[in-house]
C-alpha positions in Angstrom: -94.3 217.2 66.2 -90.7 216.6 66.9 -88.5 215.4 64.1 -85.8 213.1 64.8 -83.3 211.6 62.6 -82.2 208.1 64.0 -78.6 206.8 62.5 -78.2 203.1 63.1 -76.1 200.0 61.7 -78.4 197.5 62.3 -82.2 196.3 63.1 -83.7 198.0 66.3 -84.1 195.4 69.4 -87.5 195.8 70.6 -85.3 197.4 73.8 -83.8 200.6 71.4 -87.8 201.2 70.5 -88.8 201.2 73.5 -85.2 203.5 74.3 -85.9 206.1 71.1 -89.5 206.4 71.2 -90.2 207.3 74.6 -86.6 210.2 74.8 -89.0 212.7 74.5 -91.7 211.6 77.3 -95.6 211.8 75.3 -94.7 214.0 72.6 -95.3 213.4 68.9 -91.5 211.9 67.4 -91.2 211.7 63.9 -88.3 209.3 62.4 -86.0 209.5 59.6 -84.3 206.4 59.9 -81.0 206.0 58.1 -79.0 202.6 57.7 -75.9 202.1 56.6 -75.1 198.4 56.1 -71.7 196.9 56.5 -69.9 197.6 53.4 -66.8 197.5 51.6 -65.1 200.6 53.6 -65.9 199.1 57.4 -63.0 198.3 58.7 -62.5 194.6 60.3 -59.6 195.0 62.3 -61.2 198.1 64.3 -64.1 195.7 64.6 -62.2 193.0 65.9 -60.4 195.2 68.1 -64.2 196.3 69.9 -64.6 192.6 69.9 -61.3 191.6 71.3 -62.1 195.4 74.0 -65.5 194.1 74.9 -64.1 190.4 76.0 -65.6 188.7 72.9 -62.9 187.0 71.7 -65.5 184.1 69.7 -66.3 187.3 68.2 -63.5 188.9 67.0 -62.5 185.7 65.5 -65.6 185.4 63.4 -65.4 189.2 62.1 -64.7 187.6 58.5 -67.7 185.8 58.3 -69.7 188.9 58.5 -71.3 189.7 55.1 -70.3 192.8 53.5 -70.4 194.9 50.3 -73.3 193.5 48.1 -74.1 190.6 51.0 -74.4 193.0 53.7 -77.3 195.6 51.5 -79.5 192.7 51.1 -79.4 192.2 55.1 -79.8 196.0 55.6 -82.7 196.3 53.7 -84.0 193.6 55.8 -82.9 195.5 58.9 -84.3 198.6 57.8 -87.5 197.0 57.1 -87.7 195.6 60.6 -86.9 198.8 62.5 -89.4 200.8 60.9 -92.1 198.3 61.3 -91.1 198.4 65.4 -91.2 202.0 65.4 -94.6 202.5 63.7 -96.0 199.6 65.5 -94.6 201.9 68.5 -97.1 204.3 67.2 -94.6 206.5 66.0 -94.1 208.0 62.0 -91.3 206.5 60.9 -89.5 206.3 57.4 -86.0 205.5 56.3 -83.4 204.1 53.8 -80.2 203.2 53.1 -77.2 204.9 52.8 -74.5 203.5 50.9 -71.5 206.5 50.6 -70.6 209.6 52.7 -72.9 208.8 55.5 -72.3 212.1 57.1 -73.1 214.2 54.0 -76.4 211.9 53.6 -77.0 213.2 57.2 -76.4 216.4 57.0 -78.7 216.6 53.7 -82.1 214.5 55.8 -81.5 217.0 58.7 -81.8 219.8 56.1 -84.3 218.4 54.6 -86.8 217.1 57.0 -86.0 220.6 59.2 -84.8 217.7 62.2 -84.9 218.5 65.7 -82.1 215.9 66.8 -79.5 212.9 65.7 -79.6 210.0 67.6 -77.1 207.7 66.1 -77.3 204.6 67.5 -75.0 202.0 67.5 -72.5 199.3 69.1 -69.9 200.9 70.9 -66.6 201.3 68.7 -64.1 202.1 71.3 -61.3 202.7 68.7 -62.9 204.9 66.9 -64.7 206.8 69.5 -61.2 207.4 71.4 -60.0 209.1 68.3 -63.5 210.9 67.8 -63.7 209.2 64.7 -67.2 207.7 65.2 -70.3 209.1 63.5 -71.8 210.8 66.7 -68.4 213.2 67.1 -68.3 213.8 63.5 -71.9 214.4 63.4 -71.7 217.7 65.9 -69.1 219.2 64.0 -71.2 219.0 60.7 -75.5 218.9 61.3 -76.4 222.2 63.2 -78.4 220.2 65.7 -78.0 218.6 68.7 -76.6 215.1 68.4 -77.3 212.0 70.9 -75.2 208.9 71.1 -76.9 205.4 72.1 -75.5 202.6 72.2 -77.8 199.8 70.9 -79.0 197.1 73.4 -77.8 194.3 71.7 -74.5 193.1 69.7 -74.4 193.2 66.0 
């Protein structure tokens, strides 16, 4: 069985399922799913800068709406609840949680852990931190001993 551990920020689109669970054609895929909700730390203006990158101005405006802290760990158990649901519905094994702090460190301890084969993080694209090789996917390679994928999730946060 391959082991995978998926990173993501949000619920899975029926789209990144289908995306994750068939990367590695009919073979067995384990999951070790790790959410981190929007909290305190997440940055708005970055966000709003994706926004304002990707055309969605609406968007960028609306960035302090978006729940975070406390608000956004109630959403993210929802989220988390949801994806693994769609991935075992997918027929795959799939188990997860949520990671609050240190995101990175939580990663490299599951990929310890479960022995992983992979990281896919995936996620909406954040151009300012990806320029800067900031984002979780470039800090990941420097730091889990496996090979690490980027996706970017088919739908907007």
């Amino acid at each position: 069985m391959f082991t995978s551990v998926l990173m993501i920020e949000k619920a899975l689109t029926s789209a990144d399922v289908e995306f994750v669970t068939t990367l590695h054609g009919d073979e067995t895929v384990a999951f070790h799913v790790l959410l981190q909700p929007r909290g305190d730390q997440a940055d708005r203006l970055l966000r709003a800068i994706d926004d304002v990158a990707l055309g969605e101005l609406d968007e960028a405006a609306r960035e302090r709406e978006t729940p975070e802290g406390a608000d956004a760990a109630a959403l993210g158990v929802q989220a988390l609840e949801v994806s693994l649901e769609a991935l075992q519905a997918s027929g795959s094994h799939a188990v997860g949680r949520l990671i609050e702090d240190h995101p990175l460190d939580a990663l490299k301890a599951l990929v310890d852990e479960t022995d992983a084969d992979e990281v896919i993080v995936l996620t909406d694209p954040h151009y300012v931190e990806e320029f800067f090789h900031r984002d979780w996917a470039s800090r990941a390679r420097h730091k889990v001993g496996v090979p690490v994928l980027k996706l970017f999730s088919h739908s907007k946060a």
